[in-house]
C-alpha positions as CSV (number, residue, x, y, z in Angstrom):
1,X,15.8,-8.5,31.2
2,X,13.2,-6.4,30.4
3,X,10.0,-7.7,28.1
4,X,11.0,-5.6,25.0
5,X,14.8,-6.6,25.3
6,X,12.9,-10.4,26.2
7,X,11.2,-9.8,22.5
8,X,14.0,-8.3,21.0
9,X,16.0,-11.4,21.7
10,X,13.5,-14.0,20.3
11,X,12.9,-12.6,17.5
12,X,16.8,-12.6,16.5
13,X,16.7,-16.3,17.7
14,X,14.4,-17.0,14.9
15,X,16.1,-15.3,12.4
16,X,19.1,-16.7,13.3
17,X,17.8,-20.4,12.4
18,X,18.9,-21.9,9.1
19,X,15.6,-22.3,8.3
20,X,12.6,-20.0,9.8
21,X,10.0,-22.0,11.6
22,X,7.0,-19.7,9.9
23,X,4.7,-21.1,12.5
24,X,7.0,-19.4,15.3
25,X,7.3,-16.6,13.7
26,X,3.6,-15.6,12.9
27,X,3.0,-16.3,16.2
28,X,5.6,-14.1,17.8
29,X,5.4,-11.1,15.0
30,X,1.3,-11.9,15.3
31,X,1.3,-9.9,18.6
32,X,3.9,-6.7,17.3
33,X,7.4,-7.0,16.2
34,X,9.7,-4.3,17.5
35,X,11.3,-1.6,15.1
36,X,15.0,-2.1,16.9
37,X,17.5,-3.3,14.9
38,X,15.2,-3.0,11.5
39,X,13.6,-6.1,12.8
40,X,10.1,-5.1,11.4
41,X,11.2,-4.6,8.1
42,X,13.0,-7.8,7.8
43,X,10.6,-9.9,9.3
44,X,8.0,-8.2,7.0
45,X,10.4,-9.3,3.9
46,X,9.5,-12.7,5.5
47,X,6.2,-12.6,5.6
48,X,5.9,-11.2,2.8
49,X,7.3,-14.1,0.9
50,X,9.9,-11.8,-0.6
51,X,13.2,-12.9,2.0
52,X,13.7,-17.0,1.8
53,X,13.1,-19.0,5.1
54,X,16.5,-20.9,4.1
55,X,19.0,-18.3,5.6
56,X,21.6,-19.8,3.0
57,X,20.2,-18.5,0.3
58,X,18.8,-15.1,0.8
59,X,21.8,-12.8,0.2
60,X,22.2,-14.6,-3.3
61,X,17.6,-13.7,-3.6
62,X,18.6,-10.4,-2.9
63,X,21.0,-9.5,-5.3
64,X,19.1,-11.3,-8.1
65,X,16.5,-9.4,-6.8
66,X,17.9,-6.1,-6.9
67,X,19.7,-6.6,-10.0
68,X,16.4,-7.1,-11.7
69,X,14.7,-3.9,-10.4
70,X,17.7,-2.1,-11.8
71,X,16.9,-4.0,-14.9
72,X,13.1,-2.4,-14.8
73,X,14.5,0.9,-14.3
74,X,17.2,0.9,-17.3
75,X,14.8,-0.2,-19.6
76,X,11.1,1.2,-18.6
77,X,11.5,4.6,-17.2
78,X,14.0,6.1,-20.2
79,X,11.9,8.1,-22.5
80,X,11.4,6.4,-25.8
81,X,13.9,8.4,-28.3
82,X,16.3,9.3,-25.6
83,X,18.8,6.8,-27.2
84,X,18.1,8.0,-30.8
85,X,16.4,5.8,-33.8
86,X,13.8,6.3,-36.3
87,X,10.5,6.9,-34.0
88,X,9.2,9.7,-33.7
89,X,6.4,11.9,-31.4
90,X,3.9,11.9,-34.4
91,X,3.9,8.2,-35.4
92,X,0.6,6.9,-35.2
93,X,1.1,3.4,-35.3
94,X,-0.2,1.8,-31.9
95,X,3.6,-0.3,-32.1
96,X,5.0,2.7,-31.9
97,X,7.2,3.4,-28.5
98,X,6.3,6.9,-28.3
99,X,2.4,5.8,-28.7
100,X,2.9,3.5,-25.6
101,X,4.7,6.7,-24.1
102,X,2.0,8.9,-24.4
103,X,-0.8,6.6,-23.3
104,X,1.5,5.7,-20.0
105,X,1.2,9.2,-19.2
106,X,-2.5,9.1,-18.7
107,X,-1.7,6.4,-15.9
108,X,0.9,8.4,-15.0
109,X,-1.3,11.5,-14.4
110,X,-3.3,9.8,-11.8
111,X,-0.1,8.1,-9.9
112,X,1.2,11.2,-9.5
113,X,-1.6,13.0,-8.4
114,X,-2.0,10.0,-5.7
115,X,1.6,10.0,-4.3
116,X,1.9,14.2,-4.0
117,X,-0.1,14.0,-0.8
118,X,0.2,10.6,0.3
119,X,0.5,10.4,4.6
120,X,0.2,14.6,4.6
121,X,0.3,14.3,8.3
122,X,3.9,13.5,8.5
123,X,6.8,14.9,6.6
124,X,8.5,11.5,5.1
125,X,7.2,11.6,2.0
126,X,8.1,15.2,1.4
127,X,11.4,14.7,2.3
128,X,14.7,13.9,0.3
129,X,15.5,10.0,0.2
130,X,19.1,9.4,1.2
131,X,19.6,6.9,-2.1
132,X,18.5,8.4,-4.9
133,X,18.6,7.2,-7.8
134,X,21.7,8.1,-9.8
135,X,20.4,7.2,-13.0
136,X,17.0,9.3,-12.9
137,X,18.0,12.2,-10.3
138,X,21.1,13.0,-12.9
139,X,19.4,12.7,-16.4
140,X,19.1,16.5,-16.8
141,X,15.1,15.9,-15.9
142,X,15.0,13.2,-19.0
143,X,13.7,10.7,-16.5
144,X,12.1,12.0,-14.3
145,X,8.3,10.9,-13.8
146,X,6.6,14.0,-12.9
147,X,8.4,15.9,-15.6
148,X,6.4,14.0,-17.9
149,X,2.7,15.2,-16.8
150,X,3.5,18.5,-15.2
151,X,4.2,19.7,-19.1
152,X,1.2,18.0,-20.2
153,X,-2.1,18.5,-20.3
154,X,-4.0,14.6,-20.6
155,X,-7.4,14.0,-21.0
156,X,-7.8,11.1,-18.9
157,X,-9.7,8.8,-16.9
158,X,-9.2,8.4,-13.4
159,X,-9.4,4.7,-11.6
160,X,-11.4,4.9,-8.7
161,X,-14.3,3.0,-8.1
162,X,-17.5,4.5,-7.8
163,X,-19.8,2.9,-5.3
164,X,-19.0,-0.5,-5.5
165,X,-16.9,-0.2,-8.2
166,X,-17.7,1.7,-11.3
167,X,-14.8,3.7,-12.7
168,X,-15.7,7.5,-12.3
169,X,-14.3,9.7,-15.5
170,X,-12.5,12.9,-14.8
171,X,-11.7,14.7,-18.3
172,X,-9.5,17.4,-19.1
173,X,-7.5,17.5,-15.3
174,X,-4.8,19.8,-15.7
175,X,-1.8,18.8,-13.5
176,X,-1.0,22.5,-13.6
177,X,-4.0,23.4,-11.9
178,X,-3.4,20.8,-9.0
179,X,0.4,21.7,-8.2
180,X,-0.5,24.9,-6.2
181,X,-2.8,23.1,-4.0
182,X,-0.1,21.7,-1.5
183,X,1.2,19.2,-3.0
184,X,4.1,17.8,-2.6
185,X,7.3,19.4,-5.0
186,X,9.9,17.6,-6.6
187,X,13.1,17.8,-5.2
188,X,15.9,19.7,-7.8
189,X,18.5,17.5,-9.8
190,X,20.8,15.3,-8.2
191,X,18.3,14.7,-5.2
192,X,15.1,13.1,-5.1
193,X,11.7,12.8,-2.7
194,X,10.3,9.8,-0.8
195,X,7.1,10.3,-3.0
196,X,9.0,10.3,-6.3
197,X,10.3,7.1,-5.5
198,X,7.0,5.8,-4.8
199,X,5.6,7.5,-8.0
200,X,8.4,5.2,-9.9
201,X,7.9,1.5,-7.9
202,X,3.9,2.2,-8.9
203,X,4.5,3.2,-12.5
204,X,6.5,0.4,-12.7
205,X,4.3,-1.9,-11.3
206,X,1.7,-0.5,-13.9
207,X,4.2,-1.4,-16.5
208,X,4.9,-4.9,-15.5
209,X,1.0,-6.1,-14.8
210,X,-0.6,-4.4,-17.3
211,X,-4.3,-6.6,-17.4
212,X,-4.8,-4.9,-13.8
213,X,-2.8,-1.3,-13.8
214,X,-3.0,1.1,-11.2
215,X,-6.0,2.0,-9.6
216,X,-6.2,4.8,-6.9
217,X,-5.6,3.2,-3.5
218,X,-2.4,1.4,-4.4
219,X,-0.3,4.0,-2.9
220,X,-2.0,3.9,0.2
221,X,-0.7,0.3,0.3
222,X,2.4,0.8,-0.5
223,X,3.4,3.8,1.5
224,X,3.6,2.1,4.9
225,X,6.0,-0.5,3.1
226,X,8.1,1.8,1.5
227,X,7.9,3.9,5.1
228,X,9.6,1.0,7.0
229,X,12.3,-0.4,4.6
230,X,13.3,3.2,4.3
231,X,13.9,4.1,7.8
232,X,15.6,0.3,8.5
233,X,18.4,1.0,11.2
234,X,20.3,-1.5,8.6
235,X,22.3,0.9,6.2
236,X,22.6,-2.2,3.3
237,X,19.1,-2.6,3.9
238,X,18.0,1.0,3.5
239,X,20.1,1.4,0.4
240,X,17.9,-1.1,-1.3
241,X,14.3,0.2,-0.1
242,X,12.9,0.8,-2.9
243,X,13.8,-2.5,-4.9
244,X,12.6,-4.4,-2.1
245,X,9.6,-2.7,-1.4
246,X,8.9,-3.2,-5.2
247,X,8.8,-7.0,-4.8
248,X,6.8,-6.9,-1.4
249,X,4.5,-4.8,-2.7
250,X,4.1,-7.0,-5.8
251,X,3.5,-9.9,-3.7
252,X,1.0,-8.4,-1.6
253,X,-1.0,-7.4,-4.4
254,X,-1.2,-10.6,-5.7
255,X,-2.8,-11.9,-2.6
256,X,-5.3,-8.7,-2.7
257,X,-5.4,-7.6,-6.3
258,X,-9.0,-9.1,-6.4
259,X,-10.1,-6.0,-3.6
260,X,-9.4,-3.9,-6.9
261,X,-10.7,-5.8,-9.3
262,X,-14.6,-4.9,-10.0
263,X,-15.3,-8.2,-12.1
264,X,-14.2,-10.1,-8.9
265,X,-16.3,-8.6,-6.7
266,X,-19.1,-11.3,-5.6
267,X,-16.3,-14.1,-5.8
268,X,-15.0,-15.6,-2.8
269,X,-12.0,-13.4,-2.9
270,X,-13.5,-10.1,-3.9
271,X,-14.5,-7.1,-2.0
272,X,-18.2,-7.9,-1.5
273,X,-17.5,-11.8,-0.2
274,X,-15.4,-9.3,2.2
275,X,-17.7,-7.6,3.7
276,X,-20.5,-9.8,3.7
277,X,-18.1,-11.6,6.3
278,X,-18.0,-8.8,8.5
279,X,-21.8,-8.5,8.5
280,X,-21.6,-11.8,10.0
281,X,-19.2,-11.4,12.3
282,X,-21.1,-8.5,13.7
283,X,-24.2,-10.2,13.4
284,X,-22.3,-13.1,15.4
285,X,-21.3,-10.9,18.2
286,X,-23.1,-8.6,18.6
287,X,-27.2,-8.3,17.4
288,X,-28.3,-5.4,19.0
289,X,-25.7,-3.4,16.7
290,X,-26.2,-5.5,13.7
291,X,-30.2,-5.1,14.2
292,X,-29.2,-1.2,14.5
293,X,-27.2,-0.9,11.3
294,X,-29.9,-2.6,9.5
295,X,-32.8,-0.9,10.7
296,X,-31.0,2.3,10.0
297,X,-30.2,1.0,6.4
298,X,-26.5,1.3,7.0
299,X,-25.0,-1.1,4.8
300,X,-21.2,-2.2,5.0
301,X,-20.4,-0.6,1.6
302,X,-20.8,2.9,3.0
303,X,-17.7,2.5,5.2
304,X,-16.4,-0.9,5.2
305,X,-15.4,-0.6,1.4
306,X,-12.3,1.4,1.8
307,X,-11.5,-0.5,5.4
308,X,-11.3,-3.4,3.7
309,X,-9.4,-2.8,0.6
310,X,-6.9,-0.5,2.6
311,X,-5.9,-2.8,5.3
312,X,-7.1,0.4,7.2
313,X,-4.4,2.8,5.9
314,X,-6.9,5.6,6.2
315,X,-8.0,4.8,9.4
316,X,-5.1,5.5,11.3
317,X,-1.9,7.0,11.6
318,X,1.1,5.8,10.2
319,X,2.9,4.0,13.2
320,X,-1.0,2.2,14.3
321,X,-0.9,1.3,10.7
322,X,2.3,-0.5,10.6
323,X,1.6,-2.0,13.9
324,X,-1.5,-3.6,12.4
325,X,-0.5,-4.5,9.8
326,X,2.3,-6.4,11.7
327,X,-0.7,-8.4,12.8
328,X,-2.6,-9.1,9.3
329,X,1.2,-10.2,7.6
330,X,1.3,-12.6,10.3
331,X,-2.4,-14.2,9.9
332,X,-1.5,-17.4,8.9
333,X,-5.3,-17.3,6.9
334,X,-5.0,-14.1,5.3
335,X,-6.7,-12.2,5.6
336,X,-9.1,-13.5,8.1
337,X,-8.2,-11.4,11.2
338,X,-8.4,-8.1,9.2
339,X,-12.8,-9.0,9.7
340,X,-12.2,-9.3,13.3
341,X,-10.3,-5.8,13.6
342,X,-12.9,-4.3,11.7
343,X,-15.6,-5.8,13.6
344,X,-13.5,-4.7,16.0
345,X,-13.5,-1.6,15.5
346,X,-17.7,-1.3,14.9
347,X,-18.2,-3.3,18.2
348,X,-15.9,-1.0,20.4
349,X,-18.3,2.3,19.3
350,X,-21.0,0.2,20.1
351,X,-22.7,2.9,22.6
352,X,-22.9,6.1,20.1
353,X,-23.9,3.7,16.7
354,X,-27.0,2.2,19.0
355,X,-27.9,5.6,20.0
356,X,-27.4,7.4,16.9
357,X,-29.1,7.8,13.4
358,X,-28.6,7.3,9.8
359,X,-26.1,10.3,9.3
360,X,-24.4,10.4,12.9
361,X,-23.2,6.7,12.5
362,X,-22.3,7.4,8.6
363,X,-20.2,10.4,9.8
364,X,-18.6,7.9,13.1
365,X,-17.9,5.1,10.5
366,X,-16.4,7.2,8.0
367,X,-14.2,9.1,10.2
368,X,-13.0,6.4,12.7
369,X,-12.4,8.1,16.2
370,X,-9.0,8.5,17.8
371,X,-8.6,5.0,19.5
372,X,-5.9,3.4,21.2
373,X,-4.7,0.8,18.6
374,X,-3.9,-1.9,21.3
375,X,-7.6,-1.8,22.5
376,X,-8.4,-2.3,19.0
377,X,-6.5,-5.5,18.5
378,X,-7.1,-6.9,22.0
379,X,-11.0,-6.9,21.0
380,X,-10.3,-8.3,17.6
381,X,-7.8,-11.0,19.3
382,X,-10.7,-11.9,21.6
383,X,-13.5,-11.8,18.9
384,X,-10.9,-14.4,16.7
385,X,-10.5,-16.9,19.6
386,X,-14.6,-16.7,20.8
């Protein structure tokens, strides 16, 4: 038998328990888990807390599960007045539904502006999804997301973090001006886009946690997700991509929400504690870089930032992503090893960032070289265990 068929088999061993050892598990997904037989995106419903470990019980999770998303559907993407009553468009009362409607659409403006060119290297996301959804790809346009900011013109403010955090403010954006700059186009009625199901699980999210919103980033998270669930080998499972990247997603962000949180920032599970850690670990390692990088001034915020609060979505391509990622959903400590692939990453360059200056090792950081993805987590593995 050969070692992928050897892997293949093991993991299906584990799944076929009545209840998942987790410890088995993260160890065996911890080193890749094959995408044959949709196991990835199954074991990722694991580890992502979403799928049960009793295997009793998760067919009855999932349809609660799905019926719910259904749920937010019928009752947060309909346009207030679509099913008649006595609001109207002008009424200025901040109770009223179409007041909530219009200030949705200023969050709504920046999702959509996010998920028209997320992963541009590939042609997923511009693609038609083979489950649409009946309710909002046959509603004459009524509910359909973009329809709502491509006739209007917002002033809003966008959510991403300036330097370490300060929202920048980008009035007046016309979403007309942006769609003849390649991005992505709706699909026509009765047939929908990979990205337009995105743009709905995030408003949706926005919706449902509403002291934390969206803020720009969030689709980078999510599109990997969304990526794998929808190309499960698993028909059943594919159907239900979208509900069930919903509640991974949602899960996930709980665990990192604090990343995007600016308040958060110096505590222990904000993005500065973050990369103070992987100052040490480079320190720890390696000195002669870490002297380098702060001789030349070169602080973690000018490239770690977006590593960090990513997962390295950026970084790489899609597949490399997924791969790693395979990796941080089965740290046990999350999300301890993602420091060790970034110091990773900083240590395995080590040649050009002690031999170049302040803008040359800006420039390498910022735009992380081609790299065999396997290198990467082999250094990171033997970093961890050193």
């Amino acid at each position: 038998m050969s070692l992928h068929k050897a892997r293949i088999k093991a993991f299906e061993e584990i799944l076929e328990e009545d209840v998942i050892d987790m410890n088995h598990l993260q160890k065996l997904a911890f080193n890749g888990i094959p995408e044959d037989k949709g196991l990835r995106a199954l074991v990722w419903r694991i580890l992502l807390h979403y799928l049960p470990q009793e295997k009793n019980i998760r067919d009855g999770t999932l349809m609660k599960k799905r019926q719910l998303y259904k749920q937010f559907i019928d009752e947060i993407i309909a346009a207030p007045g679509c099913a008649g009553g006595t609001d109207h468009p002008l009424n200025i009362s901040p109770d009223s539904t179409w007041s909530t409607y219009f200030k949705d659409n200023e969050v709504l403006l920046q999702i959509d502006k996010d998920v028209r060119r997320l992963c541009p290297d590939i042609s997923f996301f511009q693609s038609a999804t083979e489950f649409p959804c009946e309710e909002v790809v046959n509603s004459n346009g009524v509910k359909r997301l973009h329809r709502r900011v491509e006739t209007s013109v917002l002033k809003y403010s966008t959510l991403e973090r300036r330097g370490l955090g300060v929202a920048k403010l980008s009035n007046e954006i016309r979403r007309s001006d942006s769609l003849s700059c390649g991005d992505y186009a709706p699909l026509h009625e009765g047939c929908e886009a990979h990205w337009e199901v995105v743009e709905r699980m995030l408003f949706l999210y926005a919706k449902l946690n509403p002291g934390q919103g969206y803020v720009q980033g969030m689709n980078e998270i999510i599109g990997p997700i969304y990526h794998t669930f929808a190309c499960d080998s698993n028909k059943e499972y594919r159907q239900h991509a979208e509900a069930d990247c919903f509640f991974c997603f949602t899960n996930l962000m709980a665990e990192i929400r604090d990343f995007f949180i600016r308040t958060l920032d110096e505590a222990e599970s904000g993005i500065n504690y973050m990369m103070t850690k992987l100052s040490d670990c480079v320190k720890r390692h390696d000195v002669a870089v870490w002297n380098q990088l702060e001789k030349l001034e070169l602080r973690p915020q000018y490239y770690s930032f977006r590593w960090l609060t990513l997962l390295l979505s950026q970084e790489f391509s899609l597949p490399d992503v997924e791969r790693i990622w395979d990796s941080l959903f089965a740290d046990g400590q999350r999300f301890n090893f993602l420091i060790y692939v970034c110091c990773a990453m900083i240590l395995l360059m080590r040649e050009n960032l002690l031999s170049g200056d302040f803008a040359a090792n800006v420039k390498l950081l910022q735009n992380f070289p081609p790299m065999d993805v396997s290198l990467i987590l082999n250094k990171a593995l033997e970093l961890s265990n050193s």
